[in-house]
C-alpha positions as CSV (number, residue, x, y, z in Angstrom):
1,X,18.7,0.3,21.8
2,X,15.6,1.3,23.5
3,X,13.9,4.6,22.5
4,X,14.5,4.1,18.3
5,X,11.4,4.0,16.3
6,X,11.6,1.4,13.0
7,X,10.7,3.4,9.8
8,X,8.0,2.0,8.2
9,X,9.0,-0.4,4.8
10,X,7.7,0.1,1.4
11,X,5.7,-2.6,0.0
12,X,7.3,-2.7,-3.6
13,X,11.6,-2.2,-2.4
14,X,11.5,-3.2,1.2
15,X,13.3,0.0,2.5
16,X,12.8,2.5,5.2
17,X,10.5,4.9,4.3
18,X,11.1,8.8,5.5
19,X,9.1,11.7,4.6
20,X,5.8,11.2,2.2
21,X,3.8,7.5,3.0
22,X,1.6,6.5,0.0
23,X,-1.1,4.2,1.5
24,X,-3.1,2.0,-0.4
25,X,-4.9,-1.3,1.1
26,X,-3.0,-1.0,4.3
27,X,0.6,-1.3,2.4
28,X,3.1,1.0,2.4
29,X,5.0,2.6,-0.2
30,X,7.4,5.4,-1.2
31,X,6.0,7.9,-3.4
32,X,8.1,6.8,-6.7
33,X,7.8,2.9,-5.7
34,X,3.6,3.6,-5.8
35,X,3.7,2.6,-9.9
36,X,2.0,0.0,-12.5
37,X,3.7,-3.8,-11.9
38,X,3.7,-4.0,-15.8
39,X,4.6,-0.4,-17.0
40,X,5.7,1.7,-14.2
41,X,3.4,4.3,-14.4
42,X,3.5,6.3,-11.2
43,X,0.0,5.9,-9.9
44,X,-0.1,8.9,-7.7
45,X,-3.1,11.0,-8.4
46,X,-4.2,8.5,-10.2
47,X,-6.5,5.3,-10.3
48,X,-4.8,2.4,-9.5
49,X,-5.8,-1.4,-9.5
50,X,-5.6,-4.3,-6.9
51,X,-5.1,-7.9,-8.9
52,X,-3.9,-10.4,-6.7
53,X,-1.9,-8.1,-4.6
54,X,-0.1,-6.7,-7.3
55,X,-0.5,-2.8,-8.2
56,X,-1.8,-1.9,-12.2
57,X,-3.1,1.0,-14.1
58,X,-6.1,1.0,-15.4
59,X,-4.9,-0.4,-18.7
60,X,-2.9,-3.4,-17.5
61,X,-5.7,-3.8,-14.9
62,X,-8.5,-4.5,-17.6
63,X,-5.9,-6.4,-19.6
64,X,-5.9,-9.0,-16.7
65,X,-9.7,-8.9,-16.0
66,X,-12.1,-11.6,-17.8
67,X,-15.7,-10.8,-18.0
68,X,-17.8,-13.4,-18.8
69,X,-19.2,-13.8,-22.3
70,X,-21.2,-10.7,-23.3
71,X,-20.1,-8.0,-20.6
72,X,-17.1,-5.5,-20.5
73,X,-14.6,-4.2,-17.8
74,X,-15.7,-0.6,-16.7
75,X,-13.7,0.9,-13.8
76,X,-15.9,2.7,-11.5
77,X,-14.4,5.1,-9.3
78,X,-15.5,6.7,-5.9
79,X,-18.0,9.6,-6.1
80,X,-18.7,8.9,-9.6
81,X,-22.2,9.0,-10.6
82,X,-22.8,6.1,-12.3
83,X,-26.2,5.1,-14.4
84,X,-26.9,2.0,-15.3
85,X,-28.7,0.6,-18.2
C-alpha cells in the first residue's frame, strides 16, 4: 500500500506512537513509557540519565555511577552555573 506513512516506535514498548513524541538521544518514546528502568518514575520535566542505553532518575543513576576513590557523583545540568572548587 503505497501512500501510508509507518508511525514512529517507542523505544521502551515497541508500539506506534500517535500524538506527543518524547525524544531523548535520538530514541523515541511515548509520553508515559519516558520513565526510570529501576522505579518508573516518569521523567518528563525532569532530569533523566543515559547508563548504558538504559533510562534512570537521578537517584538510580548515581546508584550505578562509581567515582574513583575520593570524588562524588554531582549531576550537572544544562544552563546551570556551576563553580568549581
Amino acid at each position: 500500500m503505497s501512500g501510508l506513512q509507518m508511525l514512529p516506535e517507542c523505544t521502551r514498548c515497541g508500539n506506534g506512537i500517535v500524538g506527543t513524541i518524547v525524544k531523548a538521544r535520538d530514541k523515541l518514546y511515548h509520553p508515559e513509557c519516558f520513565m526510570c528502568d529501576d522505579c518508573g518514575l516518569n521523567l518528563k520535566q525532569r532530569g533523566y540519565f543515559f547508563i548504558e542505553e538504559q533510562l534512570y532518575c537521578e537517584t538510580h543513576a548515581k546508584e550505578r555511577v562509581k567515582p574513583p576513590e575520593g570524588y562524588d557523583v554531582v549531576a550537572v545540568y544544562p544552563n546551570a552555573k556551576v563553580e568549581l572548587v
